[in-house]
C-alpha positions as CSV (number, residue, x, y, z in Angstrom):
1,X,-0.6,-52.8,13.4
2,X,-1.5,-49.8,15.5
3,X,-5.4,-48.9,15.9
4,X,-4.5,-45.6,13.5
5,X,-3.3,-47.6,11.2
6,X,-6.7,-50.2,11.0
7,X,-8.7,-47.1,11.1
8,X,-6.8,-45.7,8.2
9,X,-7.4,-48.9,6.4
10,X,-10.7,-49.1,6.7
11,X,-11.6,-45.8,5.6
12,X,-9.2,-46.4,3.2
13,X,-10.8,-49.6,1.4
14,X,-14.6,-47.9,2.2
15,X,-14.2,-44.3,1.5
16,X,-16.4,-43.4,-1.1
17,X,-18.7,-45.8,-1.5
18,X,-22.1,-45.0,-2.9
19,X,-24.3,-46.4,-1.8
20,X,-27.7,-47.0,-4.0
21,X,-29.5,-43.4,-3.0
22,X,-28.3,-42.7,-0.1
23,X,-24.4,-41.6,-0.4
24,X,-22.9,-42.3,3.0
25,X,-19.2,-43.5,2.5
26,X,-17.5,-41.5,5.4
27,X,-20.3,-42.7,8.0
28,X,-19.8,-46.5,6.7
29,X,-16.1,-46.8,6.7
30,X,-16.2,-44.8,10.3
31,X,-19.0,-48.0,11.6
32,X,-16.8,-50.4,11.6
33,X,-13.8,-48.1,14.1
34,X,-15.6,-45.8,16.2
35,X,-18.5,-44.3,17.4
36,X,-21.7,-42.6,15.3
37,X,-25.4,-41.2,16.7
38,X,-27.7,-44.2,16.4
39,X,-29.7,-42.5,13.6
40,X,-26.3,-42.4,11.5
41,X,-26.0,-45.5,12.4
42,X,-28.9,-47.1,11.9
43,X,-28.8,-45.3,8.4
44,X,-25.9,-46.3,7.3
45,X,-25.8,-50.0,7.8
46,X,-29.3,-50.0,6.8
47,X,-28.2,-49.2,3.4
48,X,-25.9,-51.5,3.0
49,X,-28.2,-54.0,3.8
50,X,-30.8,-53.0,1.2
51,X,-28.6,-52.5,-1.6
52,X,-27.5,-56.4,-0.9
53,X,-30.8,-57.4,-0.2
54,X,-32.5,-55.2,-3.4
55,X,-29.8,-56.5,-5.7
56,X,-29.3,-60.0,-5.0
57,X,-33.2,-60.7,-4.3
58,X,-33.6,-64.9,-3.6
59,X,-30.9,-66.3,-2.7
60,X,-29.1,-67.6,-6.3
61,X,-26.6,-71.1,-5.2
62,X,-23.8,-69.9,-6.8
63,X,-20.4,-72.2,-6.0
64,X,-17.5,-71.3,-6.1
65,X,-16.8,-71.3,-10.1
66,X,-15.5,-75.2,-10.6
67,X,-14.5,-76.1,-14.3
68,X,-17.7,-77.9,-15.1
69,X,-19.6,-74.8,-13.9
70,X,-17.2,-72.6,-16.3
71,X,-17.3,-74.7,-19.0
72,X,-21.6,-74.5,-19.1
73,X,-22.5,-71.9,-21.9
74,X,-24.4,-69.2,-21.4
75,X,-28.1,-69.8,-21.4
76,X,-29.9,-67.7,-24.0
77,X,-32.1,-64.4,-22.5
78,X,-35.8,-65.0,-23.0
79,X,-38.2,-62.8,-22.3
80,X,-41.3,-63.2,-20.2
81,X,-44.8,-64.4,-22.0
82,X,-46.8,-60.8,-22.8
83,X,-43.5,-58.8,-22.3
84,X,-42.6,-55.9,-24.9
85,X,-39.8,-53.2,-24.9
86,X,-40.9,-50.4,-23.0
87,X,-40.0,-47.0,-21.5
88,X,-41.3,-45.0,-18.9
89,X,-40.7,-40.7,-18.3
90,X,-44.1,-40.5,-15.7
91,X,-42.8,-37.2,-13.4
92,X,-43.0,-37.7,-10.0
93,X,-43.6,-41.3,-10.4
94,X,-40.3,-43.8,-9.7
95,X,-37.3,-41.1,-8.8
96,X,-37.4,-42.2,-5.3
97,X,-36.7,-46.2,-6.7
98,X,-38.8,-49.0,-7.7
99,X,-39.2,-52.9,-6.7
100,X,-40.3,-55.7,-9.0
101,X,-42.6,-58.0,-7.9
102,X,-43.4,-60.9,-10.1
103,X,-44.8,-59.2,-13.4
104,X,-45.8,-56.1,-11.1
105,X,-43.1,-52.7,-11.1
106,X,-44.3,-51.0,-7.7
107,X,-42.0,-47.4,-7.1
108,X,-42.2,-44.3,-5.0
109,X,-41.3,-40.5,-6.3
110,X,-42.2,-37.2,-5.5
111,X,-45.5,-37.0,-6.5
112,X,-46.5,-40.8,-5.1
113,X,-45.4,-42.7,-2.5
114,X,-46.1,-46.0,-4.6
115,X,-47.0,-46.2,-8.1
116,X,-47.7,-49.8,-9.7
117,X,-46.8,-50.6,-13.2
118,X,-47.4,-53.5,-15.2
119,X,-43.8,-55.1,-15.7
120,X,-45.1,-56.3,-19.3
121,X,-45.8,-53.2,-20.7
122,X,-45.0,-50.3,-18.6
123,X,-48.7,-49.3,-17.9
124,X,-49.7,-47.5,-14.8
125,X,-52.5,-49.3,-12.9
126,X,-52.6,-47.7,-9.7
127,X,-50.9,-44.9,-7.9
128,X,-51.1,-43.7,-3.7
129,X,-50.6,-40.1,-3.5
130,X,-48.1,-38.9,-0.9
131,X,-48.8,-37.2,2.2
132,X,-47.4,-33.8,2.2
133,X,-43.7,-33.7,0.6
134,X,-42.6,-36.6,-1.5
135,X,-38.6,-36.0,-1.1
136,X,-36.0,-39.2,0.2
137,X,-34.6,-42.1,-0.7
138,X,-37.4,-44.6,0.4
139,X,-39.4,-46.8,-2.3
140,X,-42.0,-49.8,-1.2
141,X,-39.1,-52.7,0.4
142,X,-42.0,-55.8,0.0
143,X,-44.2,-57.4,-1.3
144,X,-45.9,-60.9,0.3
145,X,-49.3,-62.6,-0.1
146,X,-50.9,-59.5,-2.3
147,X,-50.0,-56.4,0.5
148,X,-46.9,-53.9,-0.5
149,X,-44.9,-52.1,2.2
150,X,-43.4,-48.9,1.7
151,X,-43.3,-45.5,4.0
152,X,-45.1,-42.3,3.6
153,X,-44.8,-39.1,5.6
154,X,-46.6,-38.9,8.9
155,X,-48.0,-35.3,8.4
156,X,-48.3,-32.8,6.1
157,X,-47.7,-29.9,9.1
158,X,-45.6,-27.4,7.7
159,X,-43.3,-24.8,10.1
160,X,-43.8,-21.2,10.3
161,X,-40.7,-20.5,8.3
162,X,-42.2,-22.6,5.4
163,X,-39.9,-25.8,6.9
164,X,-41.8,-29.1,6.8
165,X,-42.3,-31.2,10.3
166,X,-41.6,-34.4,8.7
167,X,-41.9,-38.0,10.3
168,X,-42.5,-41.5,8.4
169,X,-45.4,-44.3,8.8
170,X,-44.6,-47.6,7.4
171,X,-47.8,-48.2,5.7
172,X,-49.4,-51.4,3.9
173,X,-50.9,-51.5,0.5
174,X,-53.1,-53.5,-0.9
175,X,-51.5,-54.6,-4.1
176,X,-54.7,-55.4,-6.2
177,X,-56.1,-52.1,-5.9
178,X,-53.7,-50.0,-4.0
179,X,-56.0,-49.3,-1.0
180,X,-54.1,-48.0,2.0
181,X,-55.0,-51.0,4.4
182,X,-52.7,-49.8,7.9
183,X,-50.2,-47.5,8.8
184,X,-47.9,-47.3,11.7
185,X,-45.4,-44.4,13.1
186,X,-42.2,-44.9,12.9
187,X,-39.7,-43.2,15.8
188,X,-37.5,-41.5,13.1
189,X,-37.2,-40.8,9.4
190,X,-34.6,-43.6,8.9
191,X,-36.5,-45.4,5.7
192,X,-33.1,-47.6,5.0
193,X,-33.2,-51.6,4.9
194,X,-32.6,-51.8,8.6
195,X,-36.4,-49.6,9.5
196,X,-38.4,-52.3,8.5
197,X,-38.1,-55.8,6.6
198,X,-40.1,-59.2,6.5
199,X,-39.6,-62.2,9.3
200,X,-41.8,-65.1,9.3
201,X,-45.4,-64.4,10.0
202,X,-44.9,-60.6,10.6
203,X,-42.8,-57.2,9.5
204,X,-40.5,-56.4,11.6
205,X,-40.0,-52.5,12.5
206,X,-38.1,-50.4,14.3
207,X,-41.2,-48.8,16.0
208,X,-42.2,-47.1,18.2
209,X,-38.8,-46.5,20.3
210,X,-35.3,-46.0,18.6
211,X,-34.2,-48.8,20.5
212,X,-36.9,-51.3,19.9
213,X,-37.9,-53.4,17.1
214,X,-41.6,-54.6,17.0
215,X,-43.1,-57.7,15.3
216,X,-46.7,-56.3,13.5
217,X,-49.5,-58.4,12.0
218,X,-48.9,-57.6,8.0
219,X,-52.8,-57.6,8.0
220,X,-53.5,-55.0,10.6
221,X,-50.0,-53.5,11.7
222,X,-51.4,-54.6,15.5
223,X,-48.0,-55.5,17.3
224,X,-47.5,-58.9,18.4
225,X,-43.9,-58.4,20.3
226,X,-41.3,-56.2,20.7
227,X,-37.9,-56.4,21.7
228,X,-35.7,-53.6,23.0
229,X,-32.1,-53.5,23.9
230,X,-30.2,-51.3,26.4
231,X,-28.9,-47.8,26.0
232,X,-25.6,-47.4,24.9
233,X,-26.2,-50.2,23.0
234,X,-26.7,-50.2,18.9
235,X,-28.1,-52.9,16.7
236,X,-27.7,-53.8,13.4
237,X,-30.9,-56.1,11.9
238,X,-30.5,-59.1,9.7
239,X,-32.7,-61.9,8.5
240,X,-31.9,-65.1,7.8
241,X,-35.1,-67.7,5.9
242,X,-37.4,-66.1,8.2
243,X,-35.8,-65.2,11.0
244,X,-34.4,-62.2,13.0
245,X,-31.2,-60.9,14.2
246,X,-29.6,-58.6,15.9
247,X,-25.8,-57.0,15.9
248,X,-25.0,-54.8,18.9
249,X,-22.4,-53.4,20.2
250,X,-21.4,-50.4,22.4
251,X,-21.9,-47.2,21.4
252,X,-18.4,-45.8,22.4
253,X,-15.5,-44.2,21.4
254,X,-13.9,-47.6,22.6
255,X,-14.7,-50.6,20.3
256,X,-16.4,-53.0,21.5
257,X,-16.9,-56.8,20.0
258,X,-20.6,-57.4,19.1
259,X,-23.0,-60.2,20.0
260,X,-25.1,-61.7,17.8
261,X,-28.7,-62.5,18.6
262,X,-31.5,-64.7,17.5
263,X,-35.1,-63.7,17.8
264,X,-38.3,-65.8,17.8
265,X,-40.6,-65.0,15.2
266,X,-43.7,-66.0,16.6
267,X,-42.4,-65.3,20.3
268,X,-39.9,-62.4,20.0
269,X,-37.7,-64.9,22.8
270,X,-34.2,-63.7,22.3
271,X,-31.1,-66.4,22.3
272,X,-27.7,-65.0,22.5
273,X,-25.4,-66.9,19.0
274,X,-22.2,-65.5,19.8
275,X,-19.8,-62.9,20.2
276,X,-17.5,-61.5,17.8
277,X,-14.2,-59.4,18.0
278,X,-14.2,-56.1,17.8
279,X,-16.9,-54.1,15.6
280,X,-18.7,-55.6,12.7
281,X,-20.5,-54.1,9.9
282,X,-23.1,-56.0,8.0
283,X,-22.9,-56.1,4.4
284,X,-25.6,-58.4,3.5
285,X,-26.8,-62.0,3.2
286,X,-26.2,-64.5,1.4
287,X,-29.2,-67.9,1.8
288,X,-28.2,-68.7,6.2
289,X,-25.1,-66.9,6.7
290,X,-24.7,-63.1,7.4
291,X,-21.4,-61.5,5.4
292,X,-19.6,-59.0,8.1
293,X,-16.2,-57.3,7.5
294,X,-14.1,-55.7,10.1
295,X,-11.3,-54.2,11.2
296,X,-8.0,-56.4,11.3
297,X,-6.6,-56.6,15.2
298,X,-3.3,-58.5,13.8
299,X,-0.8,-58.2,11.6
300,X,-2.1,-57.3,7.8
301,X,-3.8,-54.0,6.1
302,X,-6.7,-56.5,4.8
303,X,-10.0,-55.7,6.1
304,X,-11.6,-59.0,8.0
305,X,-14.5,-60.9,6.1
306,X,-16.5,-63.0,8.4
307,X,-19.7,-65.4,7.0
308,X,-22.1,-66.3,10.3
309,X,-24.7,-69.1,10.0
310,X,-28.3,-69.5,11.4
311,X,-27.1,-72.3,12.8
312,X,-24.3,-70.5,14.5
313,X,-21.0,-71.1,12.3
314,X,-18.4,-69.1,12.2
315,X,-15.9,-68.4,9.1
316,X,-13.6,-66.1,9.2
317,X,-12.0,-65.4,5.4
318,X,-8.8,-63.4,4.5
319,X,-9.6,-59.7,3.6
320,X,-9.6,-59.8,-0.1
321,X,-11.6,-56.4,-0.2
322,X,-8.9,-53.8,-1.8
323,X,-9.2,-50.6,-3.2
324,X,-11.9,-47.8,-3.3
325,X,-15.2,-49.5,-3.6
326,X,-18.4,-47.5,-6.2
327,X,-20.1,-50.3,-5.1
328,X,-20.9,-53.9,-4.2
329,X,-23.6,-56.5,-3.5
330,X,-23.2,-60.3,-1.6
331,X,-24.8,-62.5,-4.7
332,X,-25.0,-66.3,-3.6
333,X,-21.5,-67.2,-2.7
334,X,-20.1,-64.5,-4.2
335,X,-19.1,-60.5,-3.0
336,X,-19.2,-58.5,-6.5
337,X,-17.8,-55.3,-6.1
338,X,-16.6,-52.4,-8.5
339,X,-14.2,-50.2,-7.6
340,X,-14.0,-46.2,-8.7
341,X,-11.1,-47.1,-11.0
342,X,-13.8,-49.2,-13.2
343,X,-12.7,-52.6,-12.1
344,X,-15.2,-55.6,-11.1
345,X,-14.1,-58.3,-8.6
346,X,-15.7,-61.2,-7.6
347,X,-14.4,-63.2,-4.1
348,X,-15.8,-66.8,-2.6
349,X,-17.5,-66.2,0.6
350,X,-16.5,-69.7,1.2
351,X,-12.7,-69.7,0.5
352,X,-11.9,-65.8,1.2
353,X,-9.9,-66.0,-2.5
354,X,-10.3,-64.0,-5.7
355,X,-12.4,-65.4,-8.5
356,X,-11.8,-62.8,-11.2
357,X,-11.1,-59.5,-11.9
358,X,-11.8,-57.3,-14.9
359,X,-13.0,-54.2,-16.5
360,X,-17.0,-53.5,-15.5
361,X,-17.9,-52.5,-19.3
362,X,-19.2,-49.2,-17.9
363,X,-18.6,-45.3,-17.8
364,X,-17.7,-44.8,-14.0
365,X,-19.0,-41.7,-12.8
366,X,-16.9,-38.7,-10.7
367,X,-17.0,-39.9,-7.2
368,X,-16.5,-36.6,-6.4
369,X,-19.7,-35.1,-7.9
370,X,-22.0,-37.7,-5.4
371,X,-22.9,-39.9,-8.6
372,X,-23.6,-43.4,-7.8
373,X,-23.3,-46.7,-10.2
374,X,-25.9,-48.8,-9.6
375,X,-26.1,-52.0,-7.5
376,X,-25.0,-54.9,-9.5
377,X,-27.4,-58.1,-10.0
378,X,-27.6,-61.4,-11.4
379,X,-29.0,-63.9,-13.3
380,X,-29.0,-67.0,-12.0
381,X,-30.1,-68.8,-14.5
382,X,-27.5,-66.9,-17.1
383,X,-25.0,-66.9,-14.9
384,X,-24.3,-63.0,-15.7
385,X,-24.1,-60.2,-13.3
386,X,-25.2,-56.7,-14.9
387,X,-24.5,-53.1,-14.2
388,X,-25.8,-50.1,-14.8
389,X,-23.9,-46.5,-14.7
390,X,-25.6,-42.9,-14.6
391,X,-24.4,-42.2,-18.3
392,X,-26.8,-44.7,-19.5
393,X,-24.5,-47.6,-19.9
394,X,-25.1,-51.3,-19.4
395,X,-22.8,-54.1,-19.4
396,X,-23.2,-58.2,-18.7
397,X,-19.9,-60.0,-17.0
398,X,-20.4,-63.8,-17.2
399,X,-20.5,-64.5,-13.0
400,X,-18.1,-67.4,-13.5
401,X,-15.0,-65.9,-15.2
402,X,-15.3,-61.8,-15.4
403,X,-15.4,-61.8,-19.2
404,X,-17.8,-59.5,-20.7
405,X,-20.6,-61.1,-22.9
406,X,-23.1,-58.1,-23.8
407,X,-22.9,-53.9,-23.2
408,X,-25.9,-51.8,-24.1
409,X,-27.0,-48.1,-23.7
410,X,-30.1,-46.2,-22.7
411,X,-30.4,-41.9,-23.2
412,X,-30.7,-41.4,-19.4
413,X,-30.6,-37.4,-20.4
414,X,-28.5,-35.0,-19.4
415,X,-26.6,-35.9,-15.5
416,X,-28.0,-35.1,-12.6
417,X,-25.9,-34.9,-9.3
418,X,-26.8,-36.0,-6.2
419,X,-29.4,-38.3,-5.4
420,X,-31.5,-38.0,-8.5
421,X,-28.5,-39.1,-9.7
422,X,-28.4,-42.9,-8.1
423,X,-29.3,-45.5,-11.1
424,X,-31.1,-48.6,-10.1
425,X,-31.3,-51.8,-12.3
426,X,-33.8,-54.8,-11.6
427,X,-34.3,-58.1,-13.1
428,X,-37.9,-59.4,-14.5
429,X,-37.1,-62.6,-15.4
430,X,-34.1,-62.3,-18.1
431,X,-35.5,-58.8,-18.7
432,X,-33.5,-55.6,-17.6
433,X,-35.4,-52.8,-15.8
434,X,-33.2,-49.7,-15.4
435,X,-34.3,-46.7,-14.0
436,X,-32.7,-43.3,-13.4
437,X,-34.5,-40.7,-11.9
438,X,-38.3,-40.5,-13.7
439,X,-36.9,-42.6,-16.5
440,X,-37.6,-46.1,-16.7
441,X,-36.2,-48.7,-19.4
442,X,-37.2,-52.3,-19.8
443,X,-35.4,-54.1,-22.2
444,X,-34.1,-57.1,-23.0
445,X,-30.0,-58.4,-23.3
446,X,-29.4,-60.3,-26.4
447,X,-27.1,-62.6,-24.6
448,X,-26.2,-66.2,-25.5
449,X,-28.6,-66.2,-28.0
């Protein structure tokens, strides 16, 4: 197959994906063939990486769908002690996204760059004003031993031509009383899942260079290491139970394969893992192993799925990724994706085969108007996976078979395109938190009960 023909492909199976707020399907599916700026990069990967990450949360042990797991019913949705239906409209408040944090709701908007909520009953407990504009895609991306991270903008300067001079701190929170405890500057206004995330004993940033990714106390934001690769070079960050990686590969017209590379967490020592044909992109994690896809180099329009281990295992799995994606996220053993059609796939990151494939139960929204669905996520203990579209609707596939157990509704209002216009849905528990725009909705599905 010639190297048009791959390229072709893989724009072909990417192209419109988008992604949850930040709508970057031509930058993604061009990653994996040829060259981008780093900041395009760096963005675009990042996203990727945080819709996995946001969606699946901890690690969930699916297998791979055997009859005794298929033949378990449905557990029953129960709802957490003190919980109540609620819904949310506070302007300003949760457009920019929200995380759940035990029975805590923490989210970013235009007015705050973190606002806490109570998950039980929707009430507002604490907000941090932003600094200067509140526009982007960011929300807080952590929460560990009582501090939330999230970003804010560096200064409030505005240009001469009523422009604003924007730059991003990563910032820590105390999540008791919402007390701004440290903030650091960030190189860039990149605020995706690759500009900052949580290793063992430290965040790990991309600060203060492009190139460089720092270890900072979560207590004081003091650095403890850095590590910083070589020019031409660009890096894609993963962590697996704790621990940092890097991807890198040239940053050529040419492609280049991409070495993967193992960072202390205490030290920042480096150890080179391997090296991988061609260009990989990232799509997530799933418990030790990294889920890459790539561009075929032999015979077969498939793309490549590769799963990498901490401990250095490789697998690489026929490409079972067809079709335009709306969206996907890496859920235990599992890739869900939905493609613009309206269809929801699972595949086995173990076997590389096809699980199911169905209808997703939900309105799809015009790709061509930059509407998102929302990342899908699951249940664990249900064993359903859940999505959420822009119109308002919900649906509940059972994880092991496709079929569709519950479908719900919320008034989302009138559609917005754009970003305001990318749903999110959480899990509390058994309980549903779907938020689009300033609305929030907490509910919960009357499955298997």
């Amino acid at each position: 197959m010639t190297t048009e023909r791959v390229e072709e492909k893989v724009r072909e199976t990417l192209h419109a994906v988008a992604l949850d707020r930040v709508r970057a399907p031509g930058n993604l599916a061009q990653q994996v063939v040829r060259r981008r700026s780093r900041r395009r990069f760096s963005q675009a990967v990042g996203a990727a990486v945080a819709v996995a990450a946001i969606a699946a949360g901890a690690m969930l042990g699916l297998g791979g769908g055997g009859v005794a797991e298929q033949g378990r019913p449905v557990q029953p949705a129960a709802s957490p002690e003190g919980w109540h239906p609620w819904q949310s409209g506070v302007a300003g408040a949760s457009e920019r996204g929200c995380l759940v944090d035990g029975s805590a709701l923490y989210c970013s908007g235009s007015e705050y760059d973190v606002a806490k909520f109570d998950a039980n009953t929707g009430e507002r407990q604490w907000t941090v004003k932003v600094n200067g504009e509140g526009d982007g895609n960011d929300r807080p991306f952590a929460v560990r031993d009582g501090v939330v991270y999230a970003y804010r903008n560096h200064t409030a300067k505005h240009l001469p031509n009523g422009d604003y001079a924007g730059g991003t701190d990563l910032m820590a929170v105390d999540a008791a009383t919402g007390r701004r405890l440290w903030a650091v500057e960030m190189p860039q206004d990149d605020r995706t899942g690759q500009a900052a995330m949580l290793i063992d004993g430290a965040v790990w940033a991309n600060t203060p260079s492009l190139r460089t990714m720092s270890a900072l106390d979560p207590r004081t934001g003091q650095e403890k290491w850095r590590h910083t690769w070589a020019k031409g070079v660009v890096c894609q960050r993963a962590v697996l139970s704790g621990v940092p990686y890097l991807l890198c590969t040239q940053d050529t017209e040419e492609v280049h394969d991409t070495d993967v590379v193992r960072l202390d967490p205490a030290t920042g020592k480096f150890n080179k893992v391997m090296t991988l044909p061609g260009r990989q992109q990232l799509l997530g994690t799933s418990g030790d192993r990294m889920v890459l896809v790539g561009a075929a180099d032999t015979a077969g329009d498939d793309l490549q799925l590769t799963t990498v281990s901490s401990s250095g295992k490789r697998i690489s799995l026929p490409g079972q990724v067809k079709g335009h994606m709306a969206n996907w996220t890496v859920v235990g053993d599992r890739l869900i994706s939905v493609s613009w059609k309206g269809k929801a796939s699972a595949y086995s990151l173990t076997t590389g085969r096809t699980l199911w494939t169905g209808p997703v139960g939900v309105t799809m929204p015009d790709k061509n108007t930059g509407a998102s669905l929302a990342s899908p996520v699951a249940s664990a203990r249900q064993q359903i996976v859940y999505f959420f579209s822009p119109s308002g609707d919900l649906s509940g596939l059972d994880l092991r078979t496709g079929k569709q157990l519950w479908h719900g509704h919320v008034d989302t209002g009138k559609p917005q395109h754009g970003f305001t216009d990318a749903p999110q849905l959480l899990l509390y528990e058994d309980v549903l938190i779907a938020r689009n725009g300033s609305k929030i909705f907490s509910l919960l599905p009357r499955v298997g009960g």
